[in-house]
matplotlib code that plots the C-alpha trace (Angstrom):
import matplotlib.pyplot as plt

x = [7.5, 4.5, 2.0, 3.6, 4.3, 1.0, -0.5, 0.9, 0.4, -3.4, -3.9, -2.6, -4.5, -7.6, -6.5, -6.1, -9.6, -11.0, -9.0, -8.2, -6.9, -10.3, -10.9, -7.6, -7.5, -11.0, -10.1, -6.6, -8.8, -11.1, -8.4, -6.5, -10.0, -10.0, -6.8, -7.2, -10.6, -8.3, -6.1, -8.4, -9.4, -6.1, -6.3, -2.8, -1.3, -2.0, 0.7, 2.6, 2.5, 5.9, 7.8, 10.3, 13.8, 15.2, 16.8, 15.4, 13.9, 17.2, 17.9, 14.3, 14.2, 11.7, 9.6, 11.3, 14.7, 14.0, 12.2, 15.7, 17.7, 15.6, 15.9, 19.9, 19.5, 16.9, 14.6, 10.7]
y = [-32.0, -33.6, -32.4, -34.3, -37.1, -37.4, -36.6, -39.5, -41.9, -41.0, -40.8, -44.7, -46.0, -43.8, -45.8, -49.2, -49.0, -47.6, -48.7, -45.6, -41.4, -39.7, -39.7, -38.4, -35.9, -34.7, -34.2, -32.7, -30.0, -29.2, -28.8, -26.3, -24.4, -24.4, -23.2, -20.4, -19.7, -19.7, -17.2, -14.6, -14.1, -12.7, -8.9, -6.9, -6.1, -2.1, 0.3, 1.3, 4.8, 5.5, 8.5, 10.0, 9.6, 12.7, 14.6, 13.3, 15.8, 17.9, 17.4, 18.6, 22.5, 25.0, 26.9, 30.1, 28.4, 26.7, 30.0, 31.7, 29.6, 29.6, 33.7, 33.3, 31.0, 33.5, 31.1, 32.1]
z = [-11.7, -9.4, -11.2, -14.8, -12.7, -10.9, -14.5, -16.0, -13.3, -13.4, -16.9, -17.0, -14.7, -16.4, -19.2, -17.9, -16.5, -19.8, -22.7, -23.9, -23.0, -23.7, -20.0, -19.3, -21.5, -20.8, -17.2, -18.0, -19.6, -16.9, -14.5, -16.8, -17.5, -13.8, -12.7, -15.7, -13.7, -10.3, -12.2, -13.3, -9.9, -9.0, -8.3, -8.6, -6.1, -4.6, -4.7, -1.3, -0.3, 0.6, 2.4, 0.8, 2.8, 4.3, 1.7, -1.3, -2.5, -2.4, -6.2, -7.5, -8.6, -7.5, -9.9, -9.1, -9.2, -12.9, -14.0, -13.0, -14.6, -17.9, -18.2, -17.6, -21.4, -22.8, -23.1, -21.7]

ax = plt.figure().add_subplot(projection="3d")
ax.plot(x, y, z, "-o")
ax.set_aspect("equal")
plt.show()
Protein backbone atom coordinates (compact mmCIF):
# COMPACT_ATOMS: atom_id res chain seq x y z
CA UNK A 1 0.00 0.00 0.00
CA UNK A 2 3.22 2.45 0.17
CA UNK A 3 4.65 1.42 -2.59
CA UNK A 4 1.07 2.31 -4.84
CA UNK A 5 0.85 5.33 -2.92
CA UNK A 6 4.47 6.50 -3.20
CA UNK A 7 4.01 5.35 -7.00
CA UNK A 8 1.36 7.65 -7.64
CA UNK A 9 2.63 10.55 -5.80
CA UNK A 10 5.93 10.21 -7.91
CA UNK A 11 4.61 9.58 -11.09
CA UNK A 12 2.54 13.08 -10.68
CA UNK A 13 4.95 15.08 -9.87
CA UNK A 14 7.13 13.16 -12.81
CA UNK A 15 4.27 14.38 -14.73
CA UNK A 16 3.82 17.83 -13.63
CA UNK A 17 7.46 18.53 -14.39
CA UNK A 18 7.28 16.83 -17.78
CA UNK A 19 3.87 17.05 -19.20
CA UNK A 20 3.34 13.61 -19.55
CA UNK A 21 3.76 9.56 -17.86
CA UNK A 22 6.60 8.35 -20.20
CA UNK A 23 8.96 9.10 -17.43
CA UNK A 24 6.89 7.36 -15.01
CA UNK A 25 6.33 4.59 -16.59
CA UNK A 26 9.84 4.14 -17.88
CA UNK A 27 11.09 4.15 -14.37
CA UNK A 28 8.14 1.94 -13.07
CA UNK A 29 9.81 -0.63 -15.40
CA UNK A 30 13.21 -0.52 -14.30
CA UNK A 31 12.35 -0.92 -10.82
CA UNK A 32 10.17 -4.13 -11.58
CA UNK A 33 13.19 -5.49 -13.94
CA UNK A 34 15.09 -4.84 -10.86
CA UNK A 35 13.28 -6.30 -8.14
CA UNK A 36 12.76 -9.52 -10.70
CA UNK A 37 16.76 -9.22 -10.80
CA UNK A 38 16.66 -9.03 -6.70
CA UNK A 39 14.46 -12.09 -6.97
CA UNK A 40 16.31 -14.45 -9.01
CA UNK A 41 19.09 -14.18 -6.71
CA UNK A 42 17.16 -15.90 -4.02
CA UNK A 43 18.53 -19.48 -3.34
CA UNK A 44 16.01 -22.06 -1.56
CA UNK A 45 16.33 -22.66 1.43
CA UNK A 46 18.62 -26.14 2.52
CA UNK A 47 16.87 -28.94 4.04
CA UNK A 48 17.33 -29.56 7.91
CA UNK A 49 18.77 -32.75 8.98
CA UNK A 50 16.62 -33.90 11.59
CA UNK A 51 16.65 -36.77 14.37
CA UNK A 52 14.16 -39.01 14.39
CA UNK A 53 12.18 -38.81 17.98
CA UNK A 54 12.58 -41.76 20.18
CA UNK A 55 10.38 -44.33 19.01
CA UNK A 56 9.63 -43.36 15.70
CA UNK A 57 10.86 -45.80 13.96
CA UNK A 58 8.74 -48.37 15.95
CA UNK A 59 6.05 -48.63 13.16
CA UNK A 60 8.59 -49.42 10.18
CA UNK A 61 9.07 -53.38 9.39
CA UNK A 62 12.29 -55.24 9.15
CA UNK A 63 13.18 -57.15 6.08
CA UNK A 64 13.00 -60.34 7.93
CA UNK A 65 9.69 -59.30 9.55
CA UNK A 66 7.95 -58.21 5.96
CA UNK A 67 9.73 -61.31 4.28
CA UNK A 68 7.74 -63.42 7.07
CA UNK A 69 4.76 -61.99 6.70
CA UNK A 70 4.80 -62.22 2.85
CA UNK A 71 5.40 -66.24 2.96
CA UNK A 72 2.30 -66.40 5.67
CA UNK A 73 0.06 -64.82 2.08
CA UNK A 74 2.05 -67.04 -0.35
CA UNK A 75 3.27 -64.40 -1.93
CA UNK A 76 7.41 -64.47 -2.86
Amino acid sequence: MIGAGAGATVAGLIRSSTGGYQDAWLLAAALCLGAAAVVLTISKPRPVARKAAPGSHAWARTTAQTKVTLSRLSIS
